[in-house]
N, C-alpha and C positions, 0 to 999 in steps of 0.2 A: 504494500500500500504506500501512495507516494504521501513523501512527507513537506510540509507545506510553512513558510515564515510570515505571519501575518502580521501587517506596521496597520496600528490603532492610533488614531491620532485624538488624542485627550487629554485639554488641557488642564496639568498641573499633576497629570499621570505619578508620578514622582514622588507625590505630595499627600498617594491616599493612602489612610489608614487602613490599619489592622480590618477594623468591623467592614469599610467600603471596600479591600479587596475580597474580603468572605463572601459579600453578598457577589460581587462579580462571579467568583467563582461555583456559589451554588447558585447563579442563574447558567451559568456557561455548562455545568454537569446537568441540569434535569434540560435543559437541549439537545445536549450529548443524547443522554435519557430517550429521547423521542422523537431521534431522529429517523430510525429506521434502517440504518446501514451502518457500517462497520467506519467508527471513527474515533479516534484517540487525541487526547486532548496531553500533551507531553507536560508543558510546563510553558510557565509565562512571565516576564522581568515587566514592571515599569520603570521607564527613565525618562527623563526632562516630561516632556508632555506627548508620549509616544507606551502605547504597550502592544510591546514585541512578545508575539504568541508561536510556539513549535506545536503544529497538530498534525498527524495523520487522516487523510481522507480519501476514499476514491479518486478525487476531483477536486480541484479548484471549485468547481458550480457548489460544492457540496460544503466547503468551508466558508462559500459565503452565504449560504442558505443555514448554517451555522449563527453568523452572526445576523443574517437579519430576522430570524426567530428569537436570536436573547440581544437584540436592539444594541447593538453594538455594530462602531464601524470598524469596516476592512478595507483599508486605504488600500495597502497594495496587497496581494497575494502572491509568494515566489514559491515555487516547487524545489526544494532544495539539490542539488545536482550531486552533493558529493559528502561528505565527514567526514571530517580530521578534528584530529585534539595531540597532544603531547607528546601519547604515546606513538602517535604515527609516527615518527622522525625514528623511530627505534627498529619498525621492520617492518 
């Protein structure tokens, strides 16, 4: 399943608390919930006034049909092409 980087642009991203990421995130899981197809929600950073989302999806159509059920924007959508971390440089 391809895996997909999604840029949310939200002003002061950076700046939310504890309680306002929970609620993101149990709105973003009962969509997950009910969507009907196979899709993983990895993990997600806010920074400056951006949150940068890793999910797996059939589809680009399918991670934005993700956010427009839990009312959330997806500025850009990129299919990720490759991962690397540290350990890569070793073999």
């Amino acid at each position: 399943m391809p895996k997909f980087i999604i840029e949310r642009t939200v002003p002061g991203a950076g700046d939310l608390g504890p309680e306002q990421l929970r609620e993101i995130a149990r709105t973003s899981n009962a969509v997950v919930e009910g969507l009907d197809t196979p899709y993983t929600w990895h993990e997600s950073f806010a920074a400056g006034d951006t949150i940068y989302c890793v999910h797996s999806a059939v589809s680009a159509e399918v991670v934005r049909e993700h956010a427009r059920r839990g009312g959330f924007p997806a500025d850009r959508v990129t299919e990720v092409g490759g991962e690397f971390g540290p350990a890569t440089a070793d073999g």
